[in-house]
PyMOL Python script that loads the backbone (N, CA, C, O; Angstrom):
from pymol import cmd

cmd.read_pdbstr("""\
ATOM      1  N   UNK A   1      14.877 -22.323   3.077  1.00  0.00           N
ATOM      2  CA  UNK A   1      13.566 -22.933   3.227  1.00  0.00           C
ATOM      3  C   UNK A   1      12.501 -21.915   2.798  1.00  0.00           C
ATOM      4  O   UNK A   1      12.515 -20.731   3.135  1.00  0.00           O
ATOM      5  N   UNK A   2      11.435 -22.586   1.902  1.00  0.00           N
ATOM      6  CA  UNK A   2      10.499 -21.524   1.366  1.00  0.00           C
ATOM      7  C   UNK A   2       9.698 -20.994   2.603  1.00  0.00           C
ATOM      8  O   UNK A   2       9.278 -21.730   3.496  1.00  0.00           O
ATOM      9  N   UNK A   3       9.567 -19.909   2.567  1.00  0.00           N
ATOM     10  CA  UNK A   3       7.905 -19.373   3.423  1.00  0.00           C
ATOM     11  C   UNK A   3       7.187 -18.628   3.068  1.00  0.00           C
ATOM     12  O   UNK A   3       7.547 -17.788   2.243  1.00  0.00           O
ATOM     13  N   UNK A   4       6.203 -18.650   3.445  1.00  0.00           N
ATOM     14  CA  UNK A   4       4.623 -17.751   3.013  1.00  0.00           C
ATOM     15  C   UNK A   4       4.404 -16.686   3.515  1.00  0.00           C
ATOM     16  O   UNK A   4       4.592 -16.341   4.681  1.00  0.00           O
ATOM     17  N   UNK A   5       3.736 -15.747   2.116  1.00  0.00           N
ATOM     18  CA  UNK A   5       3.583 -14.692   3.308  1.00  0.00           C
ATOM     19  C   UNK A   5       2.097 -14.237   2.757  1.00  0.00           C
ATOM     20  O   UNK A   5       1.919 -13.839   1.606  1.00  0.00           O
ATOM     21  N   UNK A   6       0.897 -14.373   3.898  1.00  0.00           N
ATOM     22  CA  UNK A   6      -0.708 -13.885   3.461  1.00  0.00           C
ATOM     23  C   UNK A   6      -0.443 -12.471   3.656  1.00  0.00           C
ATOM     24  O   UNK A   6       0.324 -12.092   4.541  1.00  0.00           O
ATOM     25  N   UNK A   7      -1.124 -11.562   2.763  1.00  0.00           N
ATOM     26  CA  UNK A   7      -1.150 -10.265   3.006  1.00  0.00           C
ATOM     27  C   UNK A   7      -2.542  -9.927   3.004  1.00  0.00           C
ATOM     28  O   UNK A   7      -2.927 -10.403   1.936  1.00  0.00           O
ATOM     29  N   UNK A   8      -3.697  -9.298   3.656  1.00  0.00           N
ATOM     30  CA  UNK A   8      -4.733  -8.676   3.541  1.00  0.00           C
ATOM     31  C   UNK A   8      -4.748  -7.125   2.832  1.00  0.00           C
ATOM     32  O   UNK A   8      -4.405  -6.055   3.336  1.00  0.00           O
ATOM     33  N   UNK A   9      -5.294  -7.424   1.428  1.00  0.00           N
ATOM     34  CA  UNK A   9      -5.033  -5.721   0.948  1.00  0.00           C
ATOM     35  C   UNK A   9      -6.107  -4.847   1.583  1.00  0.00           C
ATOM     36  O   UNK A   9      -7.025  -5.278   2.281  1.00  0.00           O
ATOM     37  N   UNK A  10      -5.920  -3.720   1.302  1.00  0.00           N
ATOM     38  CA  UNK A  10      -6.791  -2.022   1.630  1.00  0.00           C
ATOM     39  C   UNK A  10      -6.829  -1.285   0.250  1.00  0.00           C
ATOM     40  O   UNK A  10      -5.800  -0.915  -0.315  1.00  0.00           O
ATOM     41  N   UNK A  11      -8.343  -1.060  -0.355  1.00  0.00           N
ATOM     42  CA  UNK A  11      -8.956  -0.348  -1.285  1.00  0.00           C
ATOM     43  C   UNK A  11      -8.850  -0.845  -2.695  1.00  0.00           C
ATOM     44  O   UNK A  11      -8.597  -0.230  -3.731  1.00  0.00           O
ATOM     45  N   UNK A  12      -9.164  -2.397  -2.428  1.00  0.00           N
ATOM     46  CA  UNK A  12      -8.824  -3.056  -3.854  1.00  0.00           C
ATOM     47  C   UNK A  12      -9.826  -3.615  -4.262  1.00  0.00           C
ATOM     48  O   UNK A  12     -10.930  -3.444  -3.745  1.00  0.00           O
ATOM     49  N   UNK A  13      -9.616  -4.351  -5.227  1.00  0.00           N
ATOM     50  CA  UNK A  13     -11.195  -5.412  -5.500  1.00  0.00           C
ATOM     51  C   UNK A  13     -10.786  -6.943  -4.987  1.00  0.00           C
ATOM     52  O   UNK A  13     -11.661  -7.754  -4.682  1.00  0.00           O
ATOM     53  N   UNK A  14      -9.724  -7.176  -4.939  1.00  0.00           N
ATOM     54  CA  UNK A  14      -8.868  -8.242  -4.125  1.00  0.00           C
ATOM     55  C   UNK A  14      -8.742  -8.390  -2.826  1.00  0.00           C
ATOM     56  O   UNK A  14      -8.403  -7.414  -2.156  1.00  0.00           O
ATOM     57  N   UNK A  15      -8.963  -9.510  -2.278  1.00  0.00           N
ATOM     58  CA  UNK A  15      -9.130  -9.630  -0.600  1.00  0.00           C
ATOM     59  C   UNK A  15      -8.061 -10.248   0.045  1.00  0.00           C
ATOM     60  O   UNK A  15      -8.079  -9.934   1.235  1.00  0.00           O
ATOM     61  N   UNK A  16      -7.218 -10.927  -0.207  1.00  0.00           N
ATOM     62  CA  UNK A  16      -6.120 -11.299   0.073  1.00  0.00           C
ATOM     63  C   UNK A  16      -5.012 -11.792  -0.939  1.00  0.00           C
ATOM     64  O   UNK A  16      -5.397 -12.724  -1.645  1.00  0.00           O
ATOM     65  N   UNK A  17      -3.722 -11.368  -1.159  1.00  0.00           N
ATOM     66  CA  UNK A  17      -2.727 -11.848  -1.873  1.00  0.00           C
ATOM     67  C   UNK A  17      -1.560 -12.872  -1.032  1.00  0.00           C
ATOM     68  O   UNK A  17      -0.963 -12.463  -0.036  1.00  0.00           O
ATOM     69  N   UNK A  18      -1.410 -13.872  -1.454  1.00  0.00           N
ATOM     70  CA  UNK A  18      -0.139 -15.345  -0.907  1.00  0.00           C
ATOM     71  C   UNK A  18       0.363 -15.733  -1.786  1.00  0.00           C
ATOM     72  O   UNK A  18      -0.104 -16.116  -2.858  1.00  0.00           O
ATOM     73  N   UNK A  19       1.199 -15.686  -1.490  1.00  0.00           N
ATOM     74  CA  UNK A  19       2.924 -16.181  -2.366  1.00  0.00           C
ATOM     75  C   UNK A  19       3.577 -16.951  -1.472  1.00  0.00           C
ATOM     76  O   UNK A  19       3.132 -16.960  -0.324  1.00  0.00           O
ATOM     77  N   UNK A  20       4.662 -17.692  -1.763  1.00  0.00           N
ATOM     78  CA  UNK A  20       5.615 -18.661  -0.922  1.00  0.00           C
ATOM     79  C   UNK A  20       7.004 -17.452  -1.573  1.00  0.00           C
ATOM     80  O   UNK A  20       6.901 -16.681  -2.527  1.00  0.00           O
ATOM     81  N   UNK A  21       7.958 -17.619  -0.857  1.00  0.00           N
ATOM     82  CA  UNK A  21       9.253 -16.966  -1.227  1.00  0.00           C
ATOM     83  C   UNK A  21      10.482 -17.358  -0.701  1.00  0.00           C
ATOM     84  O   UNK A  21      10.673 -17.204   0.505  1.00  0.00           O
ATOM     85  N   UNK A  22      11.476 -17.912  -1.520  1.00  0.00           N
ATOM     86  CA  UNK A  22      12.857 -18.461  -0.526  1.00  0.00           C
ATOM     87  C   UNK A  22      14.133 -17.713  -1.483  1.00  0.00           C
ATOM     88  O   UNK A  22      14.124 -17.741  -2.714  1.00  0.00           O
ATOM     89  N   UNK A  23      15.167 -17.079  -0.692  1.00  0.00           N
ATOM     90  CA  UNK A  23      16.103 -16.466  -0.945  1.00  0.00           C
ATOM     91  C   UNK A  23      16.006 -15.005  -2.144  1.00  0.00           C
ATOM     92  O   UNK A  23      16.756 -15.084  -3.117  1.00  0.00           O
ATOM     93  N   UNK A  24      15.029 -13.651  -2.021  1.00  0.00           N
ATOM     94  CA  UNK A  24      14.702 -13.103  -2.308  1.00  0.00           C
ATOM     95  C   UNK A  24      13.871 -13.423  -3.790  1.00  0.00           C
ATOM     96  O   UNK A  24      13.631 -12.527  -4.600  1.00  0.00           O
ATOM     97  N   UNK A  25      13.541 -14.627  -3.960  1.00  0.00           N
ATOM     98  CA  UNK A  25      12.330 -15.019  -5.017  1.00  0.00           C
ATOM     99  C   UNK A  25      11.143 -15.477  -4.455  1.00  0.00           C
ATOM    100  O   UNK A  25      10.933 -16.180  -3.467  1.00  0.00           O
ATOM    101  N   UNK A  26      10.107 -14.736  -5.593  1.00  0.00           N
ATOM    102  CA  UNK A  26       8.728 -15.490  -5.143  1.00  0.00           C
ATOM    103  C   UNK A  26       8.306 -16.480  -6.323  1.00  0.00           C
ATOM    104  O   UNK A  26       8.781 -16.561  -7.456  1.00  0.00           O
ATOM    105  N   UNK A  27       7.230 -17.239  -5.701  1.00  0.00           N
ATOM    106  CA  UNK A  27       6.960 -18.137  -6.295  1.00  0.00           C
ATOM    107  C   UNK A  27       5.311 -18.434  -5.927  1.00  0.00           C
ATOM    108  O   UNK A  27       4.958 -17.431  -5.308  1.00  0.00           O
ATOM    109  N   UNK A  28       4.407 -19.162  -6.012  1.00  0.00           N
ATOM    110  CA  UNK A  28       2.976 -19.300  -6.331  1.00  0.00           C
ATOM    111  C   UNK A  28       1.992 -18.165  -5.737  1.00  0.00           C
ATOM    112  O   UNK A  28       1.143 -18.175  -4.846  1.00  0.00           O
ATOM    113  N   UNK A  29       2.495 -17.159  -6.647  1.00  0.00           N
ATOM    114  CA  UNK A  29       1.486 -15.890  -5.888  1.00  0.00           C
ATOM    115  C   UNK A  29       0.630 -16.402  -6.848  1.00  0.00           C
ATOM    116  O   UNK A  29       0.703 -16.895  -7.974  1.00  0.00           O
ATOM    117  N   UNK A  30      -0.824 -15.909  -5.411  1.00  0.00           N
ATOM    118  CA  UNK A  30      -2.234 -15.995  -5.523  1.00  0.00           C
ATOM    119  C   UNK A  30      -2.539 -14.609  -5.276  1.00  0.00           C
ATOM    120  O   UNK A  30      -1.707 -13.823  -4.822  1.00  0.00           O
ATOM    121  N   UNK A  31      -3.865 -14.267  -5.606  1.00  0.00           N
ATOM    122  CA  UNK A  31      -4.943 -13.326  -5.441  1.00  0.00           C
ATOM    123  C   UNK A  31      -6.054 -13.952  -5.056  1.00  0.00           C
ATOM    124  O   UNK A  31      -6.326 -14.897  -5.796  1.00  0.00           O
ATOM    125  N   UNK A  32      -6.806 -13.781  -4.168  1.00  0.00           N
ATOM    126  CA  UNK A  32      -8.106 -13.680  -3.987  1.00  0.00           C
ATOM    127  C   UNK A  32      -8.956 -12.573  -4.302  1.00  0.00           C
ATOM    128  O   UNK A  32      -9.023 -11.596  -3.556  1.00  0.00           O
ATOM    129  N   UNK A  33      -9.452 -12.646  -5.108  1.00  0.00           N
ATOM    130  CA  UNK A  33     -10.867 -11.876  -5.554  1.00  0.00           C
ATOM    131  C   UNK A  33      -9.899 -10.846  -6.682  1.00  0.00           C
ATOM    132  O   UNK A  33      -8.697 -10.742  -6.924  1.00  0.00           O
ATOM    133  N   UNK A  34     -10.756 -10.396  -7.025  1.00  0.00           N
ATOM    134  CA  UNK A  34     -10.216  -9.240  -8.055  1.00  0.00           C
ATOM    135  C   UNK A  34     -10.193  -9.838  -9.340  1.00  0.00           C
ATOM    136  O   UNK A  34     -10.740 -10.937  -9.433  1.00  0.00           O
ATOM    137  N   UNK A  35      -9.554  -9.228 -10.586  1.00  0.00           N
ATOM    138  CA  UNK A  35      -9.649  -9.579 -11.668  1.00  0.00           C
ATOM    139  C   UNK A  35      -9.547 -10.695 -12.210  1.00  0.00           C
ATOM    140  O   UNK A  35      -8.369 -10.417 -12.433  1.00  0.00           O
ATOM    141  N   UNK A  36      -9.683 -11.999 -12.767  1.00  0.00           N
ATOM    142  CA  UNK A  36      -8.748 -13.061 -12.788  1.00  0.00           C
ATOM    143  C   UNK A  36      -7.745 -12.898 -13.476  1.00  0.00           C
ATOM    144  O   UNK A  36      -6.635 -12.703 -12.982  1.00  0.00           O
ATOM    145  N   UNK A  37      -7.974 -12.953 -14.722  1.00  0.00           N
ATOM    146  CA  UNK A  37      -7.754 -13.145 -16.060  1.00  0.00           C
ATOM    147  C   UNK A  37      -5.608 -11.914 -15.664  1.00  0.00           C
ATOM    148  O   UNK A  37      -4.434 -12.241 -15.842  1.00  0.00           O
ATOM    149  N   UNK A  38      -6.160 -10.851 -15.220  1.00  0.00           N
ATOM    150  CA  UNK A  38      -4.573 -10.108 -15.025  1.00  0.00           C
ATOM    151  C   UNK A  38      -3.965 -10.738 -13.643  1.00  0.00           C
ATOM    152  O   UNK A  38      -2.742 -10.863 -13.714  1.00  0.00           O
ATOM    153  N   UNK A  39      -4.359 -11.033 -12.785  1.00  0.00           N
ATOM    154  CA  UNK A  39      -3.868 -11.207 -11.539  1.00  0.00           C
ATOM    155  C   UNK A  39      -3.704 -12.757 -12.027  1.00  0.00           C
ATOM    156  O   UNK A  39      -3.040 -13.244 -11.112  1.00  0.00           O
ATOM    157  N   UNK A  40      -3.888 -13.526 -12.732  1.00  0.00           N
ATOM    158  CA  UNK A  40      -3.146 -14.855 -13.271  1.00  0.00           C
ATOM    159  C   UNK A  40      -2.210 -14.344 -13.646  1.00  0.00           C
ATOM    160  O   UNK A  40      -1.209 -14.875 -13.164  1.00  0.00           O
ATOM    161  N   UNK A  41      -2.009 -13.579 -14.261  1.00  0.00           N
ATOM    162  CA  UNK A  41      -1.164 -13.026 -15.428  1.00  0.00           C
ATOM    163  C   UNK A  41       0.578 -11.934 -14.419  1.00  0.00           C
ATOM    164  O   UNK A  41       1.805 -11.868 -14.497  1.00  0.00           O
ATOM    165  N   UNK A  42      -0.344 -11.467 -13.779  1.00  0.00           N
ATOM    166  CA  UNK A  42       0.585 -11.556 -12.980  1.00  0.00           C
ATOM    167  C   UNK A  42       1.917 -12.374 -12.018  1.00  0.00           C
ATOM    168  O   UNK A  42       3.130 -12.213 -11.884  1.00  0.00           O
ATOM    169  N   UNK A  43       0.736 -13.425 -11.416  1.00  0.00           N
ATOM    170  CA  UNK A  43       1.171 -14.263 -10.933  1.00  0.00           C
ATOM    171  C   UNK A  43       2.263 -15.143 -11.954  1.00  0.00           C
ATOM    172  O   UNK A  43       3.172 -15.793 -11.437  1.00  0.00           O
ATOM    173  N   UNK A  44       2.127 -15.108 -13.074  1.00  0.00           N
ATOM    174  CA  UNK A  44       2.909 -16.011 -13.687  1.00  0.00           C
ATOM    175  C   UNK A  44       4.384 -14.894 -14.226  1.00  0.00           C
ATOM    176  O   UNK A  44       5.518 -15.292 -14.494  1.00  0.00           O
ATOM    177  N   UNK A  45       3.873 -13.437 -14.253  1.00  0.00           N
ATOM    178  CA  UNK A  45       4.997 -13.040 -14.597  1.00  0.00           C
ATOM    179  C   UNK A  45       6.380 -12.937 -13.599  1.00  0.00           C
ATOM    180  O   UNK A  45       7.572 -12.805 -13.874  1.00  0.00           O
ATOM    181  N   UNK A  46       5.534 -13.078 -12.114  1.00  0.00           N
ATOM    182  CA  UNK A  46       6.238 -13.018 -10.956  1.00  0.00           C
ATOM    183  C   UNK A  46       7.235 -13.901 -10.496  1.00  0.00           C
ATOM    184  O   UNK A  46       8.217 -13.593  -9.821  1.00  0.00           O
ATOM    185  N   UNK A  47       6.807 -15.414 -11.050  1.00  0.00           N
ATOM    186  CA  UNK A  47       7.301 -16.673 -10.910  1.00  0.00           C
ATOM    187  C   UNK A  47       8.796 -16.822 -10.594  1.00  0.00           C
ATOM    188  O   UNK A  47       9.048 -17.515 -11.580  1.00  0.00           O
ATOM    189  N   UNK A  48       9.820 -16.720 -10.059  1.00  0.00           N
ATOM    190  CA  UNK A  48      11.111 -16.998  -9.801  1.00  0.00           C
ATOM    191  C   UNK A  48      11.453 -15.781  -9.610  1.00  0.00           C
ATOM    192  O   UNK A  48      12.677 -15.766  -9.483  1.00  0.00           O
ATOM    193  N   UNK A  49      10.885 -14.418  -9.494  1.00  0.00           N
ATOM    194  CA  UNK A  49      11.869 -13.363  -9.667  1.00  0.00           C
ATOM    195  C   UNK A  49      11.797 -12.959  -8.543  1.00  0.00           C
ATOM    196  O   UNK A  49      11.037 -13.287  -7.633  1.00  0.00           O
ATOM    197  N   UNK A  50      13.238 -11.643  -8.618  1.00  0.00           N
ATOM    198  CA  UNK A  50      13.303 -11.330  -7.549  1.00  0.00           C
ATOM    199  C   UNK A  50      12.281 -10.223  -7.017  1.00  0.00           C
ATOM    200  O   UNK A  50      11.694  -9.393  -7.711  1.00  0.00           O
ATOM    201  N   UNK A  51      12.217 -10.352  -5.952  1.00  0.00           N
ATOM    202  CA  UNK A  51      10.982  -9.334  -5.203  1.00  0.00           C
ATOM    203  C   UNK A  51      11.190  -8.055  -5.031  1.00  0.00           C
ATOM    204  O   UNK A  51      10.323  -7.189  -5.150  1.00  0.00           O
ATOM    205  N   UNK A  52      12.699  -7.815  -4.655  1.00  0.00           N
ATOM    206  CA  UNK A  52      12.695  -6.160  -5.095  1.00  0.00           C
ATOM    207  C   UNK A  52      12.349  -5.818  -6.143  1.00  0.00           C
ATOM    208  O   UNK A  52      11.529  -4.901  -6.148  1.00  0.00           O
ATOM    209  N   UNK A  53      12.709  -6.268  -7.215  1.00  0.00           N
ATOM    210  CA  UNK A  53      13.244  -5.749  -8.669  1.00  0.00           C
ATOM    211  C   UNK A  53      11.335  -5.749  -9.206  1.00  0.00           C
ATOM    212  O   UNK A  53      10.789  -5.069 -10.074  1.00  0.00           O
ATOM    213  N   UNK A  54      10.854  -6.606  -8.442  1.00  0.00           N
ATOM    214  CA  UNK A  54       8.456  -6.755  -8.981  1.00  0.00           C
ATOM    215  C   UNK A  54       8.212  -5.196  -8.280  1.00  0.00           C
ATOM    216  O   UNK A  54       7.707  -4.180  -8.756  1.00  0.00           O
ATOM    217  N   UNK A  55       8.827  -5.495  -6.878  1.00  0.00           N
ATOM    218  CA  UNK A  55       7.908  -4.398  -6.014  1.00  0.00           C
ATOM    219  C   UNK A  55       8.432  -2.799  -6.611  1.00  0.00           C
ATOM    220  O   UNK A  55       7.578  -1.912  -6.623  1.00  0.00           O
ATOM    221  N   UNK A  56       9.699  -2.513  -7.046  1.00  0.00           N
ATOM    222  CA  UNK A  56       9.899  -1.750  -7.676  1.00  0.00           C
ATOM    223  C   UNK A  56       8.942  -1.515  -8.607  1.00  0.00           C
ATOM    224  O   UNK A  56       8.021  -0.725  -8.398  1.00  0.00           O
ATOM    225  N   UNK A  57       9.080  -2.163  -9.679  1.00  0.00           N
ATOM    226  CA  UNK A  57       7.993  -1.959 -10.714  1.00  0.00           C
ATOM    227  C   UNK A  57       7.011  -1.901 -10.397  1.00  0.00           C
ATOM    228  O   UNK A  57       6.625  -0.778 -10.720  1.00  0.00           O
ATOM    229  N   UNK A  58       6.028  -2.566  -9.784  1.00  0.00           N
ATOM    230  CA  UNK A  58       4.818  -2.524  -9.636  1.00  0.00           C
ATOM    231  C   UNK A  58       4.636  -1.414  -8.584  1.00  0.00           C
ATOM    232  O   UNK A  58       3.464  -1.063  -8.718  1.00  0.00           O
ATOM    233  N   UNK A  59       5.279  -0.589  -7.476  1.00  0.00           N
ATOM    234  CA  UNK A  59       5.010   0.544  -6.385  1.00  0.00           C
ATOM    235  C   UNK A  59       4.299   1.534  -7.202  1.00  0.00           C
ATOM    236  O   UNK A  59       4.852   2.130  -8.126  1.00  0.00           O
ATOM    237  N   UNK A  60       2.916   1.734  -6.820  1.00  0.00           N
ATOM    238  CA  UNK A  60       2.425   2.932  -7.297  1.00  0.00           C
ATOM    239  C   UNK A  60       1.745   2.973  -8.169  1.00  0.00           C
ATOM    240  O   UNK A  60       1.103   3.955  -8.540  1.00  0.00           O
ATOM    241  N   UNK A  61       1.768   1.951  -8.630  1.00  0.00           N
ATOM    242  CA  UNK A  61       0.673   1.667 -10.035  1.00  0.00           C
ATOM    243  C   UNK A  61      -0.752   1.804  -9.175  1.00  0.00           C
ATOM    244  O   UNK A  61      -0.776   1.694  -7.949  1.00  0.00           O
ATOM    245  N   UNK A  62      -1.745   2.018  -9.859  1.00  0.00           N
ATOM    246  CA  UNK A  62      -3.122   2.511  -9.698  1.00  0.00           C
ATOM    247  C   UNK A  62      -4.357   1.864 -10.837  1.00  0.00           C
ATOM    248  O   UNK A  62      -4.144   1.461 -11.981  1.00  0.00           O
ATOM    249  N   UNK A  63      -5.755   1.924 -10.061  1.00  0.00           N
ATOM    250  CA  UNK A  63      -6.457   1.182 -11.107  1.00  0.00           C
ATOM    251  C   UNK A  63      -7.638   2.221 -10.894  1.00  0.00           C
ATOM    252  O   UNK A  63      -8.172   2.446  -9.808  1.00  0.00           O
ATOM    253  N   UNK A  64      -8.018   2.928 -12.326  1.00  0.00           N
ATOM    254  CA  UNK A  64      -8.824   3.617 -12.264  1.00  0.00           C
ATOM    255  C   UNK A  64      -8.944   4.907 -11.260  1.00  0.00           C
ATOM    256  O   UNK A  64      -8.074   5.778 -11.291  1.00  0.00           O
ATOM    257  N   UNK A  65      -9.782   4.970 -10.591  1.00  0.00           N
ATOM    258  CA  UNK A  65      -9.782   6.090 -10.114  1.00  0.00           C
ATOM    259  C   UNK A  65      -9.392   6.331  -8.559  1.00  0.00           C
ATOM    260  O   UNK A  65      -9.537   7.329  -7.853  1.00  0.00           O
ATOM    261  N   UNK A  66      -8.748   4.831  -8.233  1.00  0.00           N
ATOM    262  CA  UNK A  66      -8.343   4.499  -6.819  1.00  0.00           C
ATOM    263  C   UNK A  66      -6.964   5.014  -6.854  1.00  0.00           C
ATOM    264  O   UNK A  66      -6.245   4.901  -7.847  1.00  0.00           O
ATOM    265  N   UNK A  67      -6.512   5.729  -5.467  1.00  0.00           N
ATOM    266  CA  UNK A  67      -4.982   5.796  -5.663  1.00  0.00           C
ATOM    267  C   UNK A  67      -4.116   4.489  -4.918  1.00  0.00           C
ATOM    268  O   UNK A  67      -3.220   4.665  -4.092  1.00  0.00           O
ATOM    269  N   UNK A  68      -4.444   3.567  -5.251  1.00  0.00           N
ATOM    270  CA  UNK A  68      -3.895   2.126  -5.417  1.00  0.00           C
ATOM    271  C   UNK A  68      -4.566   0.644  -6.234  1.00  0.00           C
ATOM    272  O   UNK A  68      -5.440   0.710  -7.099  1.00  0.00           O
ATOM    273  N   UNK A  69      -4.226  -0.061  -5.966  1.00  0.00           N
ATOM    274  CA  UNK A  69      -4.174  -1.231  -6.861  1.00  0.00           C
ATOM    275  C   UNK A  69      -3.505  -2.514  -6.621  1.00  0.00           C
ATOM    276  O   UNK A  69      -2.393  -2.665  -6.114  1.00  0.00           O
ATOM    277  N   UNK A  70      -4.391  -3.516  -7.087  1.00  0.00           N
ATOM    278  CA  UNK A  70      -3.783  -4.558  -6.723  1.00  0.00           C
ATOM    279  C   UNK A  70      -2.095  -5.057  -6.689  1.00  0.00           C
ATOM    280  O   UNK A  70      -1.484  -5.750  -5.876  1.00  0.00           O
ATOM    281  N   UNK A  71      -1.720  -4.466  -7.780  1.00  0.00           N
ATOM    282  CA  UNK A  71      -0.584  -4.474  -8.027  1.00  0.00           C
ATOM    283  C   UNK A  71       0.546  -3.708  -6.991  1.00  0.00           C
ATOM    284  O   UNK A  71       1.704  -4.039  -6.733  1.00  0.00           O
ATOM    285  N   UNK A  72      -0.322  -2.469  -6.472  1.00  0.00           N
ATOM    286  CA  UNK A  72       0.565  -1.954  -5.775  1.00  0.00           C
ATOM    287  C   UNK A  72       0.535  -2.904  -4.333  1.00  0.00           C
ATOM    288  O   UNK A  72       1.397  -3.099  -3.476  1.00  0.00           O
ATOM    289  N   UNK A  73      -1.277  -3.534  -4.532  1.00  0.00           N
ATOM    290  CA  UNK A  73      -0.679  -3.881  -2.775  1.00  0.00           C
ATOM    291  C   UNK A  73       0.206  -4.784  -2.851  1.00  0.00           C
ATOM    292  O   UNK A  73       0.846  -4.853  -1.801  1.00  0.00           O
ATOM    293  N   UNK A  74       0.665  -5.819  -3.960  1.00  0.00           N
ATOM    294  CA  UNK A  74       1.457  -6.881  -4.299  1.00  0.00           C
ATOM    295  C   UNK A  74       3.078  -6.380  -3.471  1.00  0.00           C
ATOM    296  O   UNK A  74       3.849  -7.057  -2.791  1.00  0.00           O
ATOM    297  N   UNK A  75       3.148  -4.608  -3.981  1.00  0.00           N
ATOM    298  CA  UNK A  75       4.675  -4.138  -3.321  1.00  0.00           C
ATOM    299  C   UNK A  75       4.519  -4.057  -2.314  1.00  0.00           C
ATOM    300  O   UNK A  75       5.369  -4.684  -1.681  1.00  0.00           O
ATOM    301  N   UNK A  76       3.692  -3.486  -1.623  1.00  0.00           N
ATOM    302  CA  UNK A  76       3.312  -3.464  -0.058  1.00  0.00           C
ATOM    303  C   UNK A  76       4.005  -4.923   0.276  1.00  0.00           C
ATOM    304  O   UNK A  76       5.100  -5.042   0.826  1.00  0.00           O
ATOM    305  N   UNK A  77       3.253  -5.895  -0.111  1.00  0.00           N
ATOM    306  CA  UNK A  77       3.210  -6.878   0.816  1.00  0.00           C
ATOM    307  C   UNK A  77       4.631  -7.195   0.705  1.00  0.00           C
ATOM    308  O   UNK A  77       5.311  -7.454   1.698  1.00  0.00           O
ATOM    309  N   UNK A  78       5.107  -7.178  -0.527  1.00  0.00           N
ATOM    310  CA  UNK A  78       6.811  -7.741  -0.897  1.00  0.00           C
ATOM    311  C   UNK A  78       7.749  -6.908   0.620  1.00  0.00           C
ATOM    312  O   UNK A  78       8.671  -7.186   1.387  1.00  0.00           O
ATOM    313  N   UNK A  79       6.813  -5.821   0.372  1.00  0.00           N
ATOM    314  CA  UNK A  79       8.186  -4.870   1.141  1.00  0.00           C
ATOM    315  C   UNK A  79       7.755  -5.210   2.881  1.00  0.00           C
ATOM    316  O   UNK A  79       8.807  -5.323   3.510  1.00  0.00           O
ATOM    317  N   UNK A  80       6.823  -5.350   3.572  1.00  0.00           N
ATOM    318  CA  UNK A  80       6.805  -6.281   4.576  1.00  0.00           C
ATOM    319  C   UNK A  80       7.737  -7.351   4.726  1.00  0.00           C
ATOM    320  O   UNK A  80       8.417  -7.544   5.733  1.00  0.00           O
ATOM    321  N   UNK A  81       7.743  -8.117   3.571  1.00  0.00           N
ATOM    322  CA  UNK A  81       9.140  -9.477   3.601  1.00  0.00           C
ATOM    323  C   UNK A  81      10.376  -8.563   3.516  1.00  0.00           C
ATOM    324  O   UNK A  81      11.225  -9.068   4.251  1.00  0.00           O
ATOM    325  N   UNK A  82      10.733  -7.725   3.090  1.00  0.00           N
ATOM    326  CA  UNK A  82      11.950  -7.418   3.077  1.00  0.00           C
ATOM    327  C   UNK A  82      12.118  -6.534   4.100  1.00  0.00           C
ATOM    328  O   UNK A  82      13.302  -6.201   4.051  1.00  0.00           O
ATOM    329  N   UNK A  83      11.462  -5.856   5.189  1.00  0.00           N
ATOM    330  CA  UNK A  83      11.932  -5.565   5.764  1.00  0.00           C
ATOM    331  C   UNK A  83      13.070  -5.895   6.756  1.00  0.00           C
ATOM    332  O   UNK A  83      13.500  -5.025   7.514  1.00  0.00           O
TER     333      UNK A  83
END
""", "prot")
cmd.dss("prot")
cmd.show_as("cartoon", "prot")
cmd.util.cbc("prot")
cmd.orient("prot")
């Protein structure tokens, strides 16, 4: 059965990220606030895959002169579900 998971990020331009996820895939991740145009772009690259294999990739990535990023909070939040 699918479930949701809202995450509230820290030091982003994005205010909240939600996805639905059933059997280590996600599926309709959203962003609130932040870039559109990449965080669509994201969201669509994310579509069926598995969530380790995003949060891997995406852990640690950075935007500008912040030492995080939307992207990273995306692993954050993944790795909350997998705990």
């Amino acid at each position: 059965m699918r479930q949701t998971k809202v995450f509230y990020t820290k030091g982003v331009c994005s205010k909240k990220i939600e996805f639905d996820y059933e059997d280590g895939k996600m599926y309709n991740l959203v962003f609130e606030g932040g870039c559109p145009g990449n965080l669509k772009a994201i969201g669509k690259l994310c579509e069926g895959r598995d969530m380790l294999e995003i949060a891997n990739l995406l852990k640690g990535n950075t935007c500008a002169t912040k030492n995080t990023s939307c992207a990273d909070q995306l692993a954050n939040a993944i790795m909350e579900v997998l705990k």
